[in-house]
N, C-alpha and C positions, 0 to 999 in steps of 0.2 A: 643248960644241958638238956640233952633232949630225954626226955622219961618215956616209958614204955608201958603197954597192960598185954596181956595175956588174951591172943584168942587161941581156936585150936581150929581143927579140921578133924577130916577120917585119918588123918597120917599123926596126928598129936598136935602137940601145943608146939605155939610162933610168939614170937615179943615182934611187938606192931607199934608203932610210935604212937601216941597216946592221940597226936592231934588225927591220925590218918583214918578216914571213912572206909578204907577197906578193910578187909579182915586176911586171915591165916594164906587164903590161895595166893591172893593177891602177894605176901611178903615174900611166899614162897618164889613164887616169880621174880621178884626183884632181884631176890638174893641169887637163883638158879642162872637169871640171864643177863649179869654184866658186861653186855657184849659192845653196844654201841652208841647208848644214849641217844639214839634213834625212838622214837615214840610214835605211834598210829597217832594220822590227823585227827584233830580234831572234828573233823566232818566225817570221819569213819565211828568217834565215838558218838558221836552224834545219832547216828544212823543206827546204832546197837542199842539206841537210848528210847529209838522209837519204833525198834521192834520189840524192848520189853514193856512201852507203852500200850501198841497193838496188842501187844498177848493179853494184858492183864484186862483188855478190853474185853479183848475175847472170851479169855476164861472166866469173866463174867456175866457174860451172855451166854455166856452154855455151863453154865448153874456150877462152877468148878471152884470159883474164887469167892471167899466172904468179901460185902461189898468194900466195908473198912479198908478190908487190907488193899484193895484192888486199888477205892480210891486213892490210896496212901502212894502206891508204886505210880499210878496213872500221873499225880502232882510232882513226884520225885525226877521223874523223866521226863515231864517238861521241865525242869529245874536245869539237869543236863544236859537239854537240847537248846536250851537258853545261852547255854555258855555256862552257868555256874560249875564252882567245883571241878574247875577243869584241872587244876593240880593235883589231884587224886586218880589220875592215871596215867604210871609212870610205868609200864610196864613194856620193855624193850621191845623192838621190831624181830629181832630174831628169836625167838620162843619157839613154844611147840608151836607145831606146825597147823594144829588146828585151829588154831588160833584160840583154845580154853582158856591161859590164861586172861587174854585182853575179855572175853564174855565172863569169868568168874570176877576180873576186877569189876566192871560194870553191873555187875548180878551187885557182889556186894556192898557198892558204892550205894547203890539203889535201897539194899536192905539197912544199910544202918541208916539212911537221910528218911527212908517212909517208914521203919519204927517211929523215931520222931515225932513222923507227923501222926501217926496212928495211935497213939501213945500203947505200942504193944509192938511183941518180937513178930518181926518179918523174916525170912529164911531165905537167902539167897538163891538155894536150889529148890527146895520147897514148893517157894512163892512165886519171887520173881523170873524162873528160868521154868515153872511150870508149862509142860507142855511142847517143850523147847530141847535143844541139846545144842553144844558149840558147832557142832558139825553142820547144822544147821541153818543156824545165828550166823555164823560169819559171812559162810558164802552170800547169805542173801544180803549181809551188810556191804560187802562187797558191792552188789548191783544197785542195794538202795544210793549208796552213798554216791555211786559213778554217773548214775540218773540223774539224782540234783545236782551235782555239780554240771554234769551236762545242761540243765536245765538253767541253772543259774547263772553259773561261768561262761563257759565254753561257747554252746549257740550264741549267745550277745554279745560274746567278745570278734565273735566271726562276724557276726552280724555287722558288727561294729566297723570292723578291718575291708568288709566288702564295700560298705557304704563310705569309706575314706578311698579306696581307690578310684570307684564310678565316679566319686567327686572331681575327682585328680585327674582322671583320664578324660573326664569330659573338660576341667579346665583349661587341659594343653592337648585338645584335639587336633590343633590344628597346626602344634608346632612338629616340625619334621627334624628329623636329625639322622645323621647314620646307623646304619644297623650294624650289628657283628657276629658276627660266627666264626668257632674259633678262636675268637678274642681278634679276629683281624676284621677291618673294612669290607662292610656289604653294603647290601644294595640301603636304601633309607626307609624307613619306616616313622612317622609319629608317636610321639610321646604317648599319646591316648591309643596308641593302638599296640605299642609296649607294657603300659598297665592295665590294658583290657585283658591283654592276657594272664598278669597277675591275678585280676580280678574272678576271672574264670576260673582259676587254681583252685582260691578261697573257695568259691561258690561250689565245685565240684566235691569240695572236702567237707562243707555243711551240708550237701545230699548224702555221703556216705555215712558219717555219722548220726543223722539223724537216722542214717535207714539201721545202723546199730540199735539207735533206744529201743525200739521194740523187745529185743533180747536183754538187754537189761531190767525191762520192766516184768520179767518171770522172774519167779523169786521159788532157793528153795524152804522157804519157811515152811513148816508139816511135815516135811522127812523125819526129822529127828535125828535120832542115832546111825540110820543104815539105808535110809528112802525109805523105810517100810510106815514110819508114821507113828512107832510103836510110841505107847506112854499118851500119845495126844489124841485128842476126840475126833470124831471123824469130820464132823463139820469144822476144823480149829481153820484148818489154813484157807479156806471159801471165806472164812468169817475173819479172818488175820486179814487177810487180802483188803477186803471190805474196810474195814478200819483204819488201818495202813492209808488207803489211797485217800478215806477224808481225811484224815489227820493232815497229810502234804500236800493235798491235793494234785499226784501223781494218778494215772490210772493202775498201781501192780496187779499184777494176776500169779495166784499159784501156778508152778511149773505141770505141765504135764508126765514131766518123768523127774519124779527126785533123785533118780539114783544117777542121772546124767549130773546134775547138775552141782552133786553134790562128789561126786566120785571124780568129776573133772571140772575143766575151766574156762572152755573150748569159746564162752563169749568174752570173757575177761581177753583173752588171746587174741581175741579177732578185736574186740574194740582197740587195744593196744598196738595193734598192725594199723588200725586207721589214724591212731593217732602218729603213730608215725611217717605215714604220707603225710600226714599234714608240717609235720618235721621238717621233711622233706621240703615241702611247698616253700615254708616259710624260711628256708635257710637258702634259694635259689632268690626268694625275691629279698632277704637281705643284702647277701654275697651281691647281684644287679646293682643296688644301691650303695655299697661299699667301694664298686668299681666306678658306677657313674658319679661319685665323690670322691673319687681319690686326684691331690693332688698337693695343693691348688694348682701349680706350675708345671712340675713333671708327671701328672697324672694324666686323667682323660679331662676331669672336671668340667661332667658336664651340668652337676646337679650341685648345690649348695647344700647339704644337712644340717638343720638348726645346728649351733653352738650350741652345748646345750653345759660343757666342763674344761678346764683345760687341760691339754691333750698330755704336756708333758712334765715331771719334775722338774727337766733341766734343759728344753726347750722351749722358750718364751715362745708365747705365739702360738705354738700346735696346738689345733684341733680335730678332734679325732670323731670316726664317727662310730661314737659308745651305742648308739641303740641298737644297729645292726650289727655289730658284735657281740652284744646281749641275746640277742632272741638267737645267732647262731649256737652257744653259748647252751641255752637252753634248749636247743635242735638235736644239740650232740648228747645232752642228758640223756631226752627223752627217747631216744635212737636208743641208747643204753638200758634205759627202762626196760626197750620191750625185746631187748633180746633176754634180760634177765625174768621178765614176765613167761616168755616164749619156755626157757627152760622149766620155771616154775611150774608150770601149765602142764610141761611132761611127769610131775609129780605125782599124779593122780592114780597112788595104788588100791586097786580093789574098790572099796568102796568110798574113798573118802581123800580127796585131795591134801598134801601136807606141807606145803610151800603157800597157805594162806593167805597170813601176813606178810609176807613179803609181797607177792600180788597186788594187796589193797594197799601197800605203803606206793609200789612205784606206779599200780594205774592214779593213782590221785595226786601224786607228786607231777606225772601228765600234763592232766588234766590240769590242775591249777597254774604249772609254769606256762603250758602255750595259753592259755587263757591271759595271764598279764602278756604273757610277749606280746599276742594277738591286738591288747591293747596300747600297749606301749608302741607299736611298729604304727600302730594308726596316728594316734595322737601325735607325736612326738619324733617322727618321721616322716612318714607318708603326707599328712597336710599342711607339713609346713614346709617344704622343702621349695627351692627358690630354684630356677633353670637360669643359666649359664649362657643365652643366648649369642653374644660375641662365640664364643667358644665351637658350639655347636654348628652355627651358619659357616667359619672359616674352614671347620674339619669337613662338613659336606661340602662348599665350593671345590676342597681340592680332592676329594674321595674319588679316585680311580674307578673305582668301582662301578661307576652311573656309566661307563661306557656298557655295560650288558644290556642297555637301550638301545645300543645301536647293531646288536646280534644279527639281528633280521634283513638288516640294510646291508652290510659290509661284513657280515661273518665272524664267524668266531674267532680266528687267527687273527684279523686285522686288527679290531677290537681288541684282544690282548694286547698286543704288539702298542698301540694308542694307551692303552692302560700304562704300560711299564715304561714307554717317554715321558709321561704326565709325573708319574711318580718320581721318574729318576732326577727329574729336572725341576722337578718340585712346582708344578706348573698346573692352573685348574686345566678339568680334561674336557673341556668347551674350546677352548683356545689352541689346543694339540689337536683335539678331532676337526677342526676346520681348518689347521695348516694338515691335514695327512688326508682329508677326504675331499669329496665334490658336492659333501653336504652346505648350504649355504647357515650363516649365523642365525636364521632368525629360525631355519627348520631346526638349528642344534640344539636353538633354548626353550623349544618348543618339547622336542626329545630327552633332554637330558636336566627337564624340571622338577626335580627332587620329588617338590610334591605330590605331581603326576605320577611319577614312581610307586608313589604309596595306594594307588588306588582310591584316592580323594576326586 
């Protein structure tokens, strides 16, 4: 049976289960917000673990904190940023909006592990939120947390996905196939010159993001309660900043205006718009891959996708292709994210934004799903994928279409007219353009050579 003790708060006494490192705010939360057993990641508690690290840095260098206790909170939060103790916050995604409760669960978790170590009382608000207020603490946990993961995720995973297509697209540079548009028969284009342009997708959506971090590396740590800074020293957040950046070694910098930053969300928003071009990106070069593998027989199949499960309960045989379904999958998530980010973001009354946690739940939910897509599509699609060669050479032999080579010589009516006998009669269109013209065979295959087409 589970036993209980007694803590209290400013509102009264809480029965807390005896094993739990939190104390009174924290049960109050639990009980107030069974809403969805939803829980901030790990990587956001992480990020709140080392802003209370940074403070107590701080407030130890501007002569605020006894050193005891400083060291105490300083060991307890790298304890939390380790990973320990992660089952002692459980405090749902939908909560107040400032996100207080998840900052007082963490305040507390802090205060009872660095009593502890201190061998003496630590005080959640006191001690460890010295200098600090939720209002604060979140938003900047917010940016801290979207930063490393950018840093760590996100760029490598692109990194990754770019260096898998320049792979690919230099492998099959030189194979041509039909183009489409429409979804119907165009002119021809190469393989390598079809994935360069995935490739440039990528590349253009690791510039935009990168040009993001900048804004996330302002922090509003030193606002406090309202931007005014009240309750914290004046050098806190120069010195927060300071400590903060060795600790991760991130560059952060205090915001120039706490009351932006903290009253609204206007970078969380924009980074969440970049994440979703990149959504975007990756559900066009899925969907390509979906359709250049669909078949084997009645599709286009022009591309083989690993095998990688079998496709069906109750069809032996199918193969399905699970990666590009997945990353679109997680396309449509994160599309969803940031319309729900985009509203959140309109939250921001007065002085203090109130759709927090929800913010930091779906910008990191983001972040982490296109970061495995990004590397799942690489690995596990992208490099392995095998071309269809029979397939390919028989569809462009008879592709109608190559007659737009011949515009310039015999005009655009005749030309069509050539196009829609080759097709109707199911006939390559080298062998129609030399019975309908007074071009000779060897100018035709000189004109209507695929490859030449492609600007090779």
């Amino acid at each position: 049976m589970t036993t209980f003790r007694t803590e209290h708060d400013t509102m009264g006494e809480v029965q807390v289960p005896s094993s739990a490192l939190y104390g009174a705010q924290t049960q109050r939360a639990i009980d107030n917000f069974a809403i969805s057993n939803l829980r901030l990641p790990a990587r956001f508690i992480h990020a709140v673990a080392q802003i209370k690290k940074a403070a107590a840095q701080t407030n130890l260098e501007l002569g605020l904190l006894d050193a005891n206790i400083a060291a105490a909170i300083i060991r307890a939060s790298e304890a939390i940023i380790a990973g320990e103790h992660a089952e002692q916050f459980p405090v749902d995604v939908f909560q107040t909006g400032s996100g207080t409760s998840t900052n007082m669960n963490v305040n507390e978790v802090l205060a009872h592990v660095a009593s502890e170590f201190a061998k003496q009382s630590i005080h959640p608000n006191d001690h460890v939120n010295m200098s600090q207020s939720s209002n604060d603490t979140i938003p900047s946990a917010i940016h801290i947390s979207a930063a490393l993961a950018f840093e760590q995720q996100l760029l490598p995973a692109l990194e990754n996905l770019h260096t898998s297509l320049l792979g690919k697209a230099e492998q099959l540079h030189d194979v041509v196939k039909t183009g489409r548009t429409h979804l119907m028969d165009a002119m021809p284009l190469t393989f390598g010159q079809e994935i360069s342009g995935w490739a440039s997708q990528i590349e253009s959506n690791y510039v935009r993001l990168q040009t993001a971090l900048p804004q996330l590396l302002q922090l509003a740590q030193g606002g406090t309660a309202v931007g005014t800074g009240v309750n914290a020293h004046a050098d806190f957040a120069q010195t927060f900043a300071k400590h903060l950046s060795e600790n991760t070694g991130v560059p952060f910098t205090p915001s120039d205006n706490f009351f932006a930053l903290m009253s609204a969300q206007d970078t969380a928003v924009a980074v969440s718009g970049q994440l979703k071009t990149l959504a975007v990106s990756l559900m066009k070069i899925a969907n390509d891959l979906r359709w250049m593998n669909s078949g084997p027989l009645a599709g286009i199949a022009e591309i083989n996708l690993p095998a990688l499960q079998p496709g069906s309960s109750i069809m032996p045989g199918k193969v399905n292709p699970v990666i590009p379904e997945a990353v679109c999958m997680v396309c449509a998530q994160v599309m969803g994210n940031d319309a729900s980010i985009s509203i959140a973001g309109q939250s921001g009354n007065f002085q203090l934004n109130v759709m927090l946690p929800l913010i930091a739940y779906n910008l990191l939910q983001s972040i982490e799903l296109l970061s495995n897509a990004c590397n799942q599509l690489a690995d596990n699609a992208i490099a392995s994928f095998s071309v269809n060669h029979s397939n390919i050479d028989k569809a462009l032999a008879r592709n109608p279409i190559l007659v737009t080579a011949l515009n310039s010589l015999i005009g655009y009516e005749q030309a069509a007219a050539i196009a829609k006998k080759a097709y109707k009669e199911g006939r390559a269109i080298i062998d129609v353009a030399e019975q309908e013209t007074q071009l000779d065979r060897a100018e035709l295959e000189r004109l209507l050579n695929p490859k030449h087409l492609t600007g090779k």
